[in-house]
Residue frames as a rotation matrix with the C-alpha (Angstrom) as fourth column:
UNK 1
0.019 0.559 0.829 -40.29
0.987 -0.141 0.073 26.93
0.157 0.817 -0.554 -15.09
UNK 2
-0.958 -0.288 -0.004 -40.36
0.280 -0.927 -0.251 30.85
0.069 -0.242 0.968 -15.61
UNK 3
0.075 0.852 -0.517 -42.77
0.767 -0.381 -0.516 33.13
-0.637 -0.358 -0.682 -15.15
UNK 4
-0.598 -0.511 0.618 -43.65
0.796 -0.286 0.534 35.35
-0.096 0.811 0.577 -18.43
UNK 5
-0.336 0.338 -0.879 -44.13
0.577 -0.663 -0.476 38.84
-0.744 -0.667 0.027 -17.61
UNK 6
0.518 0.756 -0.400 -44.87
-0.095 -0.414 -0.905 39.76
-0.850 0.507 -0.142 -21.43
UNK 7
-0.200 -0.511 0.836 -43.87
0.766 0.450 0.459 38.55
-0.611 0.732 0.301 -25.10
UNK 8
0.495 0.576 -0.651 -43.97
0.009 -0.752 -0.659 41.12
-0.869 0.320 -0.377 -28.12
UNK 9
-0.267 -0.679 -0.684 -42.58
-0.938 0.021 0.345 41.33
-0.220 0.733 -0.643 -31.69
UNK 10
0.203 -0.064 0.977 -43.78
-0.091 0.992 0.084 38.46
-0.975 -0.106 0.196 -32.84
UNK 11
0.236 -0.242 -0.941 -42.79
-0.970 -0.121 -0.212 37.02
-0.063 0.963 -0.263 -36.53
UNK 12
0.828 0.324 0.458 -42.92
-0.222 0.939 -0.264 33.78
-0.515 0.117 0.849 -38.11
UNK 13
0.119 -0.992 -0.043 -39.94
-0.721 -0.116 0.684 32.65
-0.683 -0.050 -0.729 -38.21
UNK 14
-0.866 -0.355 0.352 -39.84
0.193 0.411 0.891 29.77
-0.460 0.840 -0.288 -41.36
UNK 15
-0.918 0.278 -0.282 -42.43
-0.355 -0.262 0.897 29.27
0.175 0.924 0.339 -44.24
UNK 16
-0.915 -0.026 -0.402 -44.65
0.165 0.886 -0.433 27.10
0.367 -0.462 -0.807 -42.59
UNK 17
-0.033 0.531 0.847 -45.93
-0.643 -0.660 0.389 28.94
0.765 -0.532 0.364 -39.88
UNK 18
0.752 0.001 -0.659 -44.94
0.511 0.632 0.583 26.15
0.417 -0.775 0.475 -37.46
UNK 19
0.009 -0.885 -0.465 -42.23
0.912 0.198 -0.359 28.66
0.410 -0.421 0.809 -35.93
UNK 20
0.718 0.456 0.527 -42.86
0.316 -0.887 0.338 32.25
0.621 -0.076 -0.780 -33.99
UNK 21
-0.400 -0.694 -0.598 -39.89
0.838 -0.013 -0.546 34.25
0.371 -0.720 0.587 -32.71
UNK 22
0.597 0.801 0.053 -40.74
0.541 -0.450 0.711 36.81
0.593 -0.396 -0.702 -30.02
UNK 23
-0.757 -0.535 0.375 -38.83
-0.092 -0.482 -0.872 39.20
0.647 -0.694 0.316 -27.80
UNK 24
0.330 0.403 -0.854 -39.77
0.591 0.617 0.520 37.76
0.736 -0.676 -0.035 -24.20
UNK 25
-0.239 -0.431 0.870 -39.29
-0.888 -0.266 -0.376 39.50
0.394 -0.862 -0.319 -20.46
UNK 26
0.268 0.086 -0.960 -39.41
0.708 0.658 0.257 36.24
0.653 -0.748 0.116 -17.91
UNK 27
0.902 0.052 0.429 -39.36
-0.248 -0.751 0.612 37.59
0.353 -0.659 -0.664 -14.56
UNK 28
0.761 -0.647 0.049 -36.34
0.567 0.700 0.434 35.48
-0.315 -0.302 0.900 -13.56
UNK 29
-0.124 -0.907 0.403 -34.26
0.988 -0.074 0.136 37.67
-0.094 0.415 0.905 -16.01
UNK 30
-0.066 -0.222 -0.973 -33.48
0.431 -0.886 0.173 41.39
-0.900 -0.408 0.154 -16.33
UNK 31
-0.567 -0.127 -0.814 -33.52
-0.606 -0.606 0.516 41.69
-0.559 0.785 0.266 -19.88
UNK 32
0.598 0.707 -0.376 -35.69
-0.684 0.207 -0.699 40.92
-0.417 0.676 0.608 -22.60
UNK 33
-0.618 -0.780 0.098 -34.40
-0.390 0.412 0.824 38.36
-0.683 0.471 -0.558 -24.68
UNK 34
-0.316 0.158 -0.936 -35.36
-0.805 0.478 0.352 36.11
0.503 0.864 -0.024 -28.08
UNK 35
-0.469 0.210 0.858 -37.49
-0.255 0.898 -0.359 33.01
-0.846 -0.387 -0.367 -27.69
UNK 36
-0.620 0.074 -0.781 -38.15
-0.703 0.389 0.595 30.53
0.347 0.918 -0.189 -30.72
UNK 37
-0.439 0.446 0.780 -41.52
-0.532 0.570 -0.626 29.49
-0.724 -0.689 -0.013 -30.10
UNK 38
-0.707 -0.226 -0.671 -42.74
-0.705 0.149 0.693 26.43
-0.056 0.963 -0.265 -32.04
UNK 39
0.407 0.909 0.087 -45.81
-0.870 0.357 0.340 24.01
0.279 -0.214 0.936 -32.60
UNK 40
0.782 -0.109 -0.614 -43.82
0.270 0.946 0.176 20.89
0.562 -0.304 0.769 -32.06
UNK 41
-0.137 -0.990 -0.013 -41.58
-0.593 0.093 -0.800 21.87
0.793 -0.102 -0.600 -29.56
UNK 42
-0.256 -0.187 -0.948 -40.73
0.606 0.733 -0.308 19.07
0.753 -0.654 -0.074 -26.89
UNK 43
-0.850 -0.318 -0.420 -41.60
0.526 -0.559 -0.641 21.95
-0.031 -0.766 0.642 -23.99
UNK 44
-0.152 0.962 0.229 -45.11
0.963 0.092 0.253 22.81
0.223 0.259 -0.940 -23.32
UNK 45
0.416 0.124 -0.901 -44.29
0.393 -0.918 0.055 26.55
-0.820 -0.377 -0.430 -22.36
UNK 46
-0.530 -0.844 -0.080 -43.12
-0.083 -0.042 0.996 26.57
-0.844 0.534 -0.048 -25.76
UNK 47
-0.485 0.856 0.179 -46.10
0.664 0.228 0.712 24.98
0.569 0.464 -0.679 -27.50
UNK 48
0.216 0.723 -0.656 -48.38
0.813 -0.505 -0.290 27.46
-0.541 -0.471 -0.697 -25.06
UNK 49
-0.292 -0.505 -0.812 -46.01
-0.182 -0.805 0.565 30.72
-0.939 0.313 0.144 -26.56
UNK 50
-0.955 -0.249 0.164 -46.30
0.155 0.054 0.986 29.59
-0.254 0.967 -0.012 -29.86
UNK 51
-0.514 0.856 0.050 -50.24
0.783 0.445 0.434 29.04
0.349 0.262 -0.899 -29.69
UNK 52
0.413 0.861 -0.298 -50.86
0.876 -0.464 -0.127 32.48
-0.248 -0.209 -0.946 -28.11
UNK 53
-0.633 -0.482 -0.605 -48.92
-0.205 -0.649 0.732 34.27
-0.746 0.588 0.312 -30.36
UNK 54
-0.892 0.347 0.290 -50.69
0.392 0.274 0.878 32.44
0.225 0.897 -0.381 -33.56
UNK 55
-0.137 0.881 -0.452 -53.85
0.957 0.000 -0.288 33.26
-0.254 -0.472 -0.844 -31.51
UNK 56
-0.006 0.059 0.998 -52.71
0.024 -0.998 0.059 37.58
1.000 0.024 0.005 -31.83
UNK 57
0.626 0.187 -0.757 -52.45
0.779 -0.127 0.614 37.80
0.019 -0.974 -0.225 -27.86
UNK 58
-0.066 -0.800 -0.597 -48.83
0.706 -0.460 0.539 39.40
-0.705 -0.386 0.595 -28.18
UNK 59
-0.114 -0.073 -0.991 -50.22
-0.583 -0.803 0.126 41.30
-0.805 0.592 0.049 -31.50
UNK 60
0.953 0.085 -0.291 -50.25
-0.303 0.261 -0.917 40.39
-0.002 0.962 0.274 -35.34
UNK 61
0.354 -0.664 0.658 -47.80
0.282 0.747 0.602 37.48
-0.892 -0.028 0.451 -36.13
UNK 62
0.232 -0.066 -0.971 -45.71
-0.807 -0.571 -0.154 39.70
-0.544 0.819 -0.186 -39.02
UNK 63
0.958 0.114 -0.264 -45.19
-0.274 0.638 -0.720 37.48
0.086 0.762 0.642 -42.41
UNK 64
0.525 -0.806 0.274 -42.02
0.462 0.540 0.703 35.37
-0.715 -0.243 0.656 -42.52
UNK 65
0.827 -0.360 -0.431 -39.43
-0.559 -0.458 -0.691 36.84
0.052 0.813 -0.580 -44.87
UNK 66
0.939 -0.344 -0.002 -37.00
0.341 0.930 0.134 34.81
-0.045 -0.127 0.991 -46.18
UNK 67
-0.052 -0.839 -0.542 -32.67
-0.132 -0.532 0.836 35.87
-0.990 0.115 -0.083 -45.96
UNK 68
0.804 0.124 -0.582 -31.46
-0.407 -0.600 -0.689 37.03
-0.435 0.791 -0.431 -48.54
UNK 69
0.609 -0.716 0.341 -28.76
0.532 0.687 0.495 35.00
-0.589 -0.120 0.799 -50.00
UNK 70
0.351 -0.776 -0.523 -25.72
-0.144 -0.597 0.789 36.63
-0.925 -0.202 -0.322 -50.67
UNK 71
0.865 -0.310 0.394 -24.22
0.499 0.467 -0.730 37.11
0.043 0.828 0.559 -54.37
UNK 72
0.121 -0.790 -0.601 -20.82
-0.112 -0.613 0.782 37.74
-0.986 -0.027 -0.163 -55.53
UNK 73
0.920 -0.035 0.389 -20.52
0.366 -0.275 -0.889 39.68
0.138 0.961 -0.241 -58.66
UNK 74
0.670 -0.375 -0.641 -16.44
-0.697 -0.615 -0.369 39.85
-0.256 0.694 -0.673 -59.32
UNK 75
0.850 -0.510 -0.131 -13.73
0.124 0.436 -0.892 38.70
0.512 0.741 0.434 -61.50
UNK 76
0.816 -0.570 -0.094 -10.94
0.105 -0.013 0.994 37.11
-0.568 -0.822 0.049 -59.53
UNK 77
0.551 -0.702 -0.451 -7.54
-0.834 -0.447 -0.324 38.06
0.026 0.554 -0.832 -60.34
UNK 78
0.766 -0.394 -0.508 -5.33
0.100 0.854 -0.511 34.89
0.635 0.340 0.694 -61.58
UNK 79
0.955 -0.296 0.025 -2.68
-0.201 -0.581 0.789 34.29
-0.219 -0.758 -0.614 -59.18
UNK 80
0.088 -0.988 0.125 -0.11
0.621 0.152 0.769 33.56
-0.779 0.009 0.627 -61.75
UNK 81
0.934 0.318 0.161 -0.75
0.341 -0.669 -0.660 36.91
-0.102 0.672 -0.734 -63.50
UNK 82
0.064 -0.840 -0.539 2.08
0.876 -0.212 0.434 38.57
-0.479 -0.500 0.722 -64.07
């Protein structure tokens, strides 16, 4: 198990609110990194992250924004134009 020297950035990561990503230091590692912390996950240092984020320990849990889904707006050229 690590050892979690401090979690920040948090943001709800689907519509729900059953998902909170965070930018994590573990002491074990040298760099920060992403952790996807969730109410049902199968890992109880997961479910603990997720519940003291929702709580506001690591700060305000920012609103979820969904992607943007890509459009394409042109007119393909026929390839037996001539």
């Amino acid at each position: 198990m690590f050892t979690l020297q401090y979690a920040k950035n948090p943001i709800y990561n689907n519509a729900e609110g059953t998902s909170i990503l965070l930018t994590v230091k573990w002491e074990e590692f040298v760099e920060e990194m992403p952790f996807g912390a969730c109410s049902y996950d199968p890992e109880s240092h997961g479910r603990d992250l997720f519940n003291r984020a929702k709580a506001g320990e690591f700060g305000e849990v920012a609103p979820y924004v969904a992607p943007i889904q890509p459009t394409i707006d042109f007119e393909p050229t026929p390839t037996n134009a001539n």
